[in-house]
N, C-alpha and C positions, 0 to 999 in steps of 0.2 A: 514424561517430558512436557514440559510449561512452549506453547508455540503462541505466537504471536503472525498476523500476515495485515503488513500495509501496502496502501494503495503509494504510490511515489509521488505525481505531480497534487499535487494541492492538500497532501498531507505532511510529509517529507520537506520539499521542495516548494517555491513558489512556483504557479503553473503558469500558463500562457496560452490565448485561444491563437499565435503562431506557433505552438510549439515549443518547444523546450531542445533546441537542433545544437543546440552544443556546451562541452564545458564549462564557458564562459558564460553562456545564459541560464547554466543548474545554480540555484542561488537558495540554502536551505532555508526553511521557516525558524523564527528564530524560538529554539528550547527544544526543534526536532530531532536535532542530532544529542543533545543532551537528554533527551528520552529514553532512545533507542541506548542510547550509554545505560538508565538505569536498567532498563528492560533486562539489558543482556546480563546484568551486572544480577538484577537479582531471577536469575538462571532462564530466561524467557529464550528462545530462539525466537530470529526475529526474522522471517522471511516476507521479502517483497512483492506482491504480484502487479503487475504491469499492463496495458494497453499501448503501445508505444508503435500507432498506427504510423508514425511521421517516417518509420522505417518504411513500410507497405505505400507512401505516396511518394517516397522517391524526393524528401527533405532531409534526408540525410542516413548515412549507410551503416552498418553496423561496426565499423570500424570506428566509426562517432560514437553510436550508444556504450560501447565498451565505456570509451573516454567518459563520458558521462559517468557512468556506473562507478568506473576506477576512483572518477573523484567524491565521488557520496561516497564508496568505502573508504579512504584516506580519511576524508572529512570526520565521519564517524568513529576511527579507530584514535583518531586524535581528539573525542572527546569522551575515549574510556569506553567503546563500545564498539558492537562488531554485527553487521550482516550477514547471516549463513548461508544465504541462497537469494538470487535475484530470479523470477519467473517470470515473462515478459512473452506478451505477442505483439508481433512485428506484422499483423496482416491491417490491411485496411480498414475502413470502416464497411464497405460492402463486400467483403469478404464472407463467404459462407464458412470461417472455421467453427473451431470446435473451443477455443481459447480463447475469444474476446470477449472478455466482460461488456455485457452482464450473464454470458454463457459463465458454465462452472468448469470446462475447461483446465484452466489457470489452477485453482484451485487441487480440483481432483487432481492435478501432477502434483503439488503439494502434498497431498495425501499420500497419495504412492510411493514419492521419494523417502516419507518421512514412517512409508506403515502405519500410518493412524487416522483413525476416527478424526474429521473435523466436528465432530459434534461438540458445541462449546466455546470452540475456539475460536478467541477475539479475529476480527477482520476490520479492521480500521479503512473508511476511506470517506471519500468528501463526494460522491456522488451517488446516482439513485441506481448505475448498473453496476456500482462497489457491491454497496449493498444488496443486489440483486443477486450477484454472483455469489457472494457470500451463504444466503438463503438456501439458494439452491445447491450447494456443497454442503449444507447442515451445520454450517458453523455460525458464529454469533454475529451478525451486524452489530458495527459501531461509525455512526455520524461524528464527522469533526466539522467546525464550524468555518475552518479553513477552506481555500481553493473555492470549491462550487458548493462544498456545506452550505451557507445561506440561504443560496439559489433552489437547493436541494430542499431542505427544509422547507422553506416556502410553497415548495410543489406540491408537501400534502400527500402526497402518496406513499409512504413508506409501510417499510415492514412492520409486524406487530411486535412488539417488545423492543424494538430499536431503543438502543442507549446513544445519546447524543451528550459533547464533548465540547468546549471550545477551541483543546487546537491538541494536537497530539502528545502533548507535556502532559495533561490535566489527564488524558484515557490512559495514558503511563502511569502517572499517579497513582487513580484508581484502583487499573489490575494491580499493580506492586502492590495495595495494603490489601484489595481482597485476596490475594494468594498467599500474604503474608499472615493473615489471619486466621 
């Protein structure tokens, strides 16, 4: 099984340092959902993993994040593609769990649901605790240059071997012709 796991606000989605509190403010990057179209298309599961502290500060309830979600799946199925799985923590940022990225948490439940090794496997996101988390679930970091990519980048501190992307169309690209090949 070909897996694939993005981060959502600033890969996906444009983000927002208020948050992303509802439907109307999820607004996709443009060629992310036409990605995730080819992803799926050429046999990738594409699962989501999340930070979605706005839940845990009490900006907005999960009866929102659903609505959210529902609209990025619609969005995405209407451009020939599909989401198998949304992973998501809802604690804060000073929460002691075990699922907030840059913890592997998030991940490791990917693992389990799906039975497999992350070893290898793309993890797309635009920040430095994506990629952290990623590392430490043994799957492959990938920098986009979206969301806080830049910011990211600029910091200099990344993992070793990090592949870095302009925006999540062009790391589609890529894996589809290396798995193709």
């Amino acid at each position: 099984m070909k897996l694939v796991i993005l981060d959502r606000n600033g890969v996906i989605n444009f983000d927002s340092e208020q948050f992303i509190k509802s439907p109307e403010e999820w607004r996709p990057i443009p060629g992310s959902l036409e990605a995730i179209a080819a992803l799926h298309q050429a046999g990738f599961r594409v699962v989501v993993a999340s930070n979605e502290s706005g839940v845990g500060r009490g900006l907005f309830d999960m009866a929102t994040l659903n609505s959210i979600h529902a609209k990025m799946h619609k969005l995405v199925a209407q451009a020939g593609g599909r989401i198998d799985a949304v992973f998501f923590c809802p604690h804060a940022a000073d929460s002691k769990c075990a699922c907030r990225k840059p913890k592997a948490g998030l991940l490791e439940d990917i693992s389990a649901r799906y039975h497999m090794d992350l070893k290898g496997v793309p993890a797309i996101g635009d920040s430095l605790r994506d990629l952290e988390a990623a590392a430490a679930a043994g799957a492959r970091p990938i920098l986009v240059r979206t969301g806080k990519g830049g910011k990211t980048l600029a910091a200099n501190e990344l993992p070793e071997g990090l592949r870095i992307f302009d925006d999540l169309a062009e790391a589609a690209r890529t894996l589809i012709a290396e798995t193709a090949a």
